[in-house]
C-alpha positions as CSV (number, residue, x, y, z in Angstrom):
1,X,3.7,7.5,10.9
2,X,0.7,7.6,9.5
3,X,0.6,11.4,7.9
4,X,4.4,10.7,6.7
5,X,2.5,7.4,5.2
6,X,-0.3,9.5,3.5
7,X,2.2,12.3,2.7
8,X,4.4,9.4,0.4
9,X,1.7,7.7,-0.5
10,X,0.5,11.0,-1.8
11,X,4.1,11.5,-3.6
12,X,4.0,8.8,-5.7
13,X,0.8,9.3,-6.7
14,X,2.2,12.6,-8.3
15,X,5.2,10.6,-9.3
16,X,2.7,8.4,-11.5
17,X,1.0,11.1,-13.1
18,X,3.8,12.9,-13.9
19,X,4.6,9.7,-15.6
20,X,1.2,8.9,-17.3
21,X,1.2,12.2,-18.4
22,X,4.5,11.8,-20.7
23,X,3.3,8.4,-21.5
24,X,0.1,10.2,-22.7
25,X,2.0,13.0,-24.9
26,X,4.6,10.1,-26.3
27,X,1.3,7.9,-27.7
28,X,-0.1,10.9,-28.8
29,X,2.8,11.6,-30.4
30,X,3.7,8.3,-32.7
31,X,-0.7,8.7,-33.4
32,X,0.1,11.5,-34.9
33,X,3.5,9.7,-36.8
34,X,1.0,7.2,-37.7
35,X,-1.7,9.1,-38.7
36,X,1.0,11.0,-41.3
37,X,2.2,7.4,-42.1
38,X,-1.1,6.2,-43.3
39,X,-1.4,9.1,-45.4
40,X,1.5,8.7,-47.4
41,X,0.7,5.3,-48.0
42,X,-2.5,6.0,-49.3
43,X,-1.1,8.4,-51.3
44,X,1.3,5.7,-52.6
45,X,-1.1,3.2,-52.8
46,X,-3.1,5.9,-55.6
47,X,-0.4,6.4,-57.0
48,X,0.8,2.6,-57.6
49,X,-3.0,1.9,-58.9
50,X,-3.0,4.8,-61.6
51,X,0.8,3.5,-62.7
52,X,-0.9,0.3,-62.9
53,X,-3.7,1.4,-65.3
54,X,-1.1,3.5,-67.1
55,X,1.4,0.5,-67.5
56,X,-2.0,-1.9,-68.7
57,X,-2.6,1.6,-71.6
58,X,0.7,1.8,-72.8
59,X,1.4,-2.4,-73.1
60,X,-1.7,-2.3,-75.1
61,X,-0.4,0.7,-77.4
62,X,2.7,-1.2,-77.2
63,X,0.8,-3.9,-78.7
64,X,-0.5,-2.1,-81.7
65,X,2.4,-0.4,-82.6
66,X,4.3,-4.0,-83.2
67,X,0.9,-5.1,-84.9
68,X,1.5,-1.9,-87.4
69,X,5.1,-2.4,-87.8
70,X,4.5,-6.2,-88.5
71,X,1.9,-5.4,-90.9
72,X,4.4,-2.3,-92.4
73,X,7.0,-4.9,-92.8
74,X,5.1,-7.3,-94.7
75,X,3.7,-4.4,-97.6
76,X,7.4,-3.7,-97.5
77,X,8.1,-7.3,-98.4
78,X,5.8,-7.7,-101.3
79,X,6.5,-3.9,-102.3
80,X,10.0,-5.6,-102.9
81,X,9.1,-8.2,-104.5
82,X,6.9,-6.3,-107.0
83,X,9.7,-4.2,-108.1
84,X,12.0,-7.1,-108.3
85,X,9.3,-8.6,-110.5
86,X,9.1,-4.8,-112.5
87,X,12.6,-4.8,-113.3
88,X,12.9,-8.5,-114.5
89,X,10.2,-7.6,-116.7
90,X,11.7,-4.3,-117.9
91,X,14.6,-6.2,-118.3
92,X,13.5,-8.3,-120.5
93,X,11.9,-6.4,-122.5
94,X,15.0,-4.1,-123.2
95,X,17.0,-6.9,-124.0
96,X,16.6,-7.5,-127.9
97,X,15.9,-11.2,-128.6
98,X,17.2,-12.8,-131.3
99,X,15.2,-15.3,-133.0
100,X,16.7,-17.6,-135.6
């Protein structure tokens, strides 16, 4: 009884490290899925900062392309007005007046 005993005992003993052992190779396993994991996302996480420094650069040429056009719009304006003013005067003077 007692060698059977030892001889069982000594059977599940194998049985467990069988078992640790794939234990062991799955945790190795999703480390490695992890390790990969954390790599991506600090790839992504570069990737998100420079899109975020590239978004802040292009609001700000945004920004002083309206400024221009605003400021393009407004010479436009009084460019009108001017040659409204030119032809009323040219006008004018090409109409003959007739004083009494």
């Amino acid at each position: 009884g007692h060698e059977q005993l030892l001889k069982m005992m000594e059977e599940r003993m194998m049985d467990v490290e069988q078992k640790l052992r794939l234990v062991k190779r799955l945790l190795q396993d999703k480390v490695n899925q992890l390790k990969e994991q954390l790599s991506k996302n600090t790839k992504a996480d570069v990737m998100v900062k420079d899109l975020y420094v590239e978004n802040a650069q292009l609001l700000k040429a945004l920004e002083a392309t309206e400024q221009r056009q605003k400021s393009a719009e407004r010479k436009n304006y009084l460019l009108e007005e001017k040659i409204a003013n030119l032809n009323r005067i040219v006008k004018n003077l090409a109409s003959p007046s007739f004083s009494p």
